[in-house]
TIMAR-208633 format. One record per residue: x, y, z of N, C-alpha, C in turn. Coordinates in pm, 1 decimal, m for minus. Layout:
% residues N
     n_east    n_north       n_up    ca_east   ca_north      ca_up     c_east    c_north       c_up
          X          Y          Z          X          Y          Z          X          Y          Z
...
//
This chain:
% residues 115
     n_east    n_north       n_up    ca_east   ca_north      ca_up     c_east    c_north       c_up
     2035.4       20.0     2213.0     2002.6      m92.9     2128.5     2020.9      m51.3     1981.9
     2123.6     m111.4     1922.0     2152.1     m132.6     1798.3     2058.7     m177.0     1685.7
     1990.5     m155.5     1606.9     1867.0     m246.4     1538.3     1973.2     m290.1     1411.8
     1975.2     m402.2     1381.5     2015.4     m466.7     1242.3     1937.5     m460.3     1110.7
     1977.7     m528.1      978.5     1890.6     m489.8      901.5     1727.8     m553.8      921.5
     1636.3     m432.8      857.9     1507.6     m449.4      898.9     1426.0     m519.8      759.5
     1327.5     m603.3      782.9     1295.9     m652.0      676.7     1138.9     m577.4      665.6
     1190.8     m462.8      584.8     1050.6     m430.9      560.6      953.7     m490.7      457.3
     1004.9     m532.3      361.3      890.6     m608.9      291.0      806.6     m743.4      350.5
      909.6     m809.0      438.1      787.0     m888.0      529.9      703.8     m847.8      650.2
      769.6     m688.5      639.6      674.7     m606.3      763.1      558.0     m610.9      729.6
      564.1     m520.8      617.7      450.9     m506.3      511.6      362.5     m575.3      501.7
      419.1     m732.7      460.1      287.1     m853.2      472.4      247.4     m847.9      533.3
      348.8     m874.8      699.5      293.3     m912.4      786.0      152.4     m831.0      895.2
      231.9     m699.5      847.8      112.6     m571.3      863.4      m24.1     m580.0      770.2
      m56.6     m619.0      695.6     m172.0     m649.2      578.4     m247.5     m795.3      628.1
     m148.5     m898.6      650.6     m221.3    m1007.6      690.1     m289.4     m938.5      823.8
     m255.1     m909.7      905.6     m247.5     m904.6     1021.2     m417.1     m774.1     1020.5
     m455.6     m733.5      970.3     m567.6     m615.6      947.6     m626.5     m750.9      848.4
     m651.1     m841.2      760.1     m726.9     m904.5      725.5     m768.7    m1008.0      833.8
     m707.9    m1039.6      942.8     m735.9    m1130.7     1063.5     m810.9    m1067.7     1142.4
     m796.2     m916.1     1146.2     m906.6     m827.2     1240.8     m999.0     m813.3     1194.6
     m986.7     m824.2     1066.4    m1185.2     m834.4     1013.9    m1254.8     m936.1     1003.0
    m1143.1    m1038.5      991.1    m1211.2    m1153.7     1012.2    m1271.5    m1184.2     1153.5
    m1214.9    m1121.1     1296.2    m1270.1    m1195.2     1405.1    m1351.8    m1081.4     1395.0
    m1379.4     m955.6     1318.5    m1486.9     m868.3     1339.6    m1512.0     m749.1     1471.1
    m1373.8     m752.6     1500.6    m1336.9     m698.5     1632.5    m1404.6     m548.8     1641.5
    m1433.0     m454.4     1757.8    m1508.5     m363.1     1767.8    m1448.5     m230.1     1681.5
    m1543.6     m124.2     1697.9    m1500.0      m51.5     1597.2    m1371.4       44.1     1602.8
    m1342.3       76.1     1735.6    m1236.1      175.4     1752.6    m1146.0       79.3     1730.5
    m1140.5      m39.6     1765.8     m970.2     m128.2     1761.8     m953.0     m169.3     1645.8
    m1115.7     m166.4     1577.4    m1011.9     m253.3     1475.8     m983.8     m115.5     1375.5
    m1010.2       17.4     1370.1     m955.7       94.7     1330.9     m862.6      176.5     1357.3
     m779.8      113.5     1479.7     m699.7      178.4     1555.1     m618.8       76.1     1497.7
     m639.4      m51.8     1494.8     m524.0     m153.4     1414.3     m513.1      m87.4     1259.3
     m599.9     m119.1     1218.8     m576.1     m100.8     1074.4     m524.1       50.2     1005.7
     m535.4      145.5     1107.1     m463.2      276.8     1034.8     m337.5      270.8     1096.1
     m292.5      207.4     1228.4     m170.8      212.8     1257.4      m64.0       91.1     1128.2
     m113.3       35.4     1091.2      m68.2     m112.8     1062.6      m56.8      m44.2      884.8
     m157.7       62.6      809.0     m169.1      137.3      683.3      m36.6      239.4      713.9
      m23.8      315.7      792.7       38.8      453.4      821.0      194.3      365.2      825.7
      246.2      267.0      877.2      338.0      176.6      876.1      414.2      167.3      732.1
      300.1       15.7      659.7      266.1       m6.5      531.1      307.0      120.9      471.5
      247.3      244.5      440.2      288.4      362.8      342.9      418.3      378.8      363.4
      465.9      437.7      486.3      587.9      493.4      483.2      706.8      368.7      474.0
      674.5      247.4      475.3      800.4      173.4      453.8      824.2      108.6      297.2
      674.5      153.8      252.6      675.9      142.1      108.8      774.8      234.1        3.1
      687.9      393.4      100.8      801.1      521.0       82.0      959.6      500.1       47.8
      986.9      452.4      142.7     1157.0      447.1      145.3     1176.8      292.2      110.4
     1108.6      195.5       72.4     1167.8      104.7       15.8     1115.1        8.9     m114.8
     1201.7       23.5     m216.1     1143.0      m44.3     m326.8     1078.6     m176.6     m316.9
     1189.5     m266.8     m274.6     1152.0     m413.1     m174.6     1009.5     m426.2     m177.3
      997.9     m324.9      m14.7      854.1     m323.4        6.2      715.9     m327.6     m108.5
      777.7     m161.7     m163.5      661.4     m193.5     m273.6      638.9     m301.6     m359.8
      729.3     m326.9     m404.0      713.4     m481.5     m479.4      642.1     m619.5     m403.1
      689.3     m588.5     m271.2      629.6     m707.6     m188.1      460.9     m683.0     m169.6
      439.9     m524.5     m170.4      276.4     m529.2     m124.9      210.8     m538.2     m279.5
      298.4     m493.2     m378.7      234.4     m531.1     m545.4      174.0     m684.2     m560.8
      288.9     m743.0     m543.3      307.1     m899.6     m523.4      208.4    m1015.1     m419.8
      179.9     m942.9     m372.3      113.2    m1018.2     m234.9       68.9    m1109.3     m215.5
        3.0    m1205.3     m256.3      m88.6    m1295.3     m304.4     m243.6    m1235.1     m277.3
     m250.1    m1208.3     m132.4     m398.4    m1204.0      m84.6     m415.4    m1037.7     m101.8
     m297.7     m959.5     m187.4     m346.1     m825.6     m221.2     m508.3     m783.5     m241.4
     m585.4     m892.6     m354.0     m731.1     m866.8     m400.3     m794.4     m908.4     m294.7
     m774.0    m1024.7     m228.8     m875.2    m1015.7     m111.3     m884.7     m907.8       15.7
     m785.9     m838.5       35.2     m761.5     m771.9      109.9     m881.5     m621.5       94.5
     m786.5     m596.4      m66.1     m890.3     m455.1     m114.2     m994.8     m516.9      m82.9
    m1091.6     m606.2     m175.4    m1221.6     m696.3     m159.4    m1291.4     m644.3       m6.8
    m1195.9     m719.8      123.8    m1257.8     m724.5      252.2    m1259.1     m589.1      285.9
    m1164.4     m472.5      236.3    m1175.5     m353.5      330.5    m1205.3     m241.0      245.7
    m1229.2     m251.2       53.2    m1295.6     m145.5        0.5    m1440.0     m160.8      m24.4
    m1506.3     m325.4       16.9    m1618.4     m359.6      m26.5    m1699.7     m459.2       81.2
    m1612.5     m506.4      157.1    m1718.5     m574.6      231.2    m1762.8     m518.0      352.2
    m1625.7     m465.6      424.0    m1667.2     m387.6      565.4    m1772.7     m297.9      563.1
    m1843.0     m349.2      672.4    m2011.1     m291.6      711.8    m1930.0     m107.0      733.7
    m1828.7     m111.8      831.1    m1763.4       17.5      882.4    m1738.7       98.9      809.7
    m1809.8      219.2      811.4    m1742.1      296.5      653.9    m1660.8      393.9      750.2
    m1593.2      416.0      842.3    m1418.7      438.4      862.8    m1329.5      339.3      856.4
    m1323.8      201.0      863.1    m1281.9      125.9      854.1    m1232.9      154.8      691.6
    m1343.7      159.0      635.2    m1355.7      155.2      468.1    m1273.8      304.8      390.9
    m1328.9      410.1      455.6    m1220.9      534.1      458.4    m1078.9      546.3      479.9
    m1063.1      432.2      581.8     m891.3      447.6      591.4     m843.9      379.3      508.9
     m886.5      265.2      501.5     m795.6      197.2      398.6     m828.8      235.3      205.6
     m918.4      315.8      184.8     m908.9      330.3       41.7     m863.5      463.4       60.7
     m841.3      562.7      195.7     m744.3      660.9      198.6     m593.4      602.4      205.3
     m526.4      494.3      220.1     m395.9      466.8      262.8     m397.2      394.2       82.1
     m478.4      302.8       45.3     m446.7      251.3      m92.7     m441.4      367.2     m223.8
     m481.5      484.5     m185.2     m449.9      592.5     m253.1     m333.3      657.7     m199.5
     m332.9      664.2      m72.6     m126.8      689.6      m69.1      m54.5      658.8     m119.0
      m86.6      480.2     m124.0       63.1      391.5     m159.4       m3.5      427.6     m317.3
      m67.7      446.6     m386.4      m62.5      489.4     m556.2      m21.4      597.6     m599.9
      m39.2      720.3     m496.1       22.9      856.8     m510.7      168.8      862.5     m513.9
      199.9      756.9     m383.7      363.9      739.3     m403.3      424.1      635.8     m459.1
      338.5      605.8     m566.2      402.0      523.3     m672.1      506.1      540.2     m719.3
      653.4      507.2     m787.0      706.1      638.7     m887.4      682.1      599.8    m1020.4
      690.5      655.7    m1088.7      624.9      668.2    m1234.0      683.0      553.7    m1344.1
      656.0      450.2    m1411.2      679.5      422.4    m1463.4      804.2      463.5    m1549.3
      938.4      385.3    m1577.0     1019.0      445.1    m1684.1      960.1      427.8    m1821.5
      962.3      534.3    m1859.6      990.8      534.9    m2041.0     1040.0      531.9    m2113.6
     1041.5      438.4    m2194.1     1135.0      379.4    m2314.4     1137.8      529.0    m2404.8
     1245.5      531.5    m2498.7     1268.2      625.8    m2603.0     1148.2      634.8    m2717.3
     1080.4      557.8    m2742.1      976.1      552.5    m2837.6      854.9      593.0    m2794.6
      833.0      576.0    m2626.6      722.9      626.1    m2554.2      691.6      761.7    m2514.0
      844.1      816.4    m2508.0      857.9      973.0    m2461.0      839.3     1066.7    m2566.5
      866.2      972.6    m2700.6      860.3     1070.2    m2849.6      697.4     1057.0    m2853.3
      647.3      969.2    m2854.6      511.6      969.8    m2888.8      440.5     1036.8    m2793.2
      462.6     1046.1    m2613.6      396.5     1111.7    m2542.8      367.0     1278.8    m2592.2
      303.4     1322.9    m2621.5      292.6     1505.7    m2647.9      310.4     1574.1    m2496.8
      296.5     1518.5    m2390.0      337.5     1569.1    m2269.5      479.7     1635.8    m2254.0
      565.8     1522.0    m2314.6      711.7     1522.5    m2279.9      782.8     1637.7    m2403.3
      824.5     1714.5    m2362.0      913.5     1795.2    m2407.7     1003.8     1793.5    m2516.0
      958.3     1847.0    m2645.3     1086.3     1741.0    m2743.6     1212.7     1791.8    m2672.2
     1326.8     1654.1    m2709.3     1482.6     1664.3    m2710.2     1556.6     1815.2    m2738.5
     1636.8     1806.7    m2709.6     1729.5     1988.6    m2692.3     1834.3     1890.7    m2827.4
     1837.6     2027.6    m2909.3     1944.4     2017.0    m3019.7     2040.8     2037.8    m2975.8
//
């Protein structure tokens, strides 16, 4: 089986909606953390390899409710561990902002220019 192109940025959603529907029916504790780190571990790595993606989970609409339901409301604190461990993945593998020429002179980090 041949796979065609894959749409990971509506994976992505669809992986995020799909863990805000499990907390909503409140499902037991191993499944719904067996959903939600499989459905995070997904989410990261297709973020990894695709810009798309990241932009799509930046973008999200229900991004804040999401953090909201799973860094602050869930009673489960593994529930609550995985996902503010996976929302610190996808920030670790952010890539860095570009910097304009006026930003890199003013940064003292950045290295002056080679003569």
């Amino acid at each position: 089986l041949v796979v065609g192109r894959v749409d990971l940025p509506g994976l992505c959603e669809r992986a995020l909606k799909t863990t805000l529907d499990v907390a909503k029916c409140r499902a037991g504790g191993a499944t719904s953390l067996s959903c939600l780190a499989h459905a995070l571990q997904f989410v990261c790595h297709a973020t990894a390899s695709s810009a798309a993606a990241r932009h799509r989970v930046r973008v999200w609409p229900k991004l804040r409710r999401w953090l909201e339901c799973f860094a602050l409301r869930v009673p489960d604190a593994a529930l609550r561990h995985a996902a503010c461990s996976a929302v610190l993945d996808l920030c670790a593998r952010e890539p860095p902002p570009e910097k304009s020429d006026s930003e890199s002179l003013s940064d003292p980090t950045t290295p002056p220019p080679a003569l």
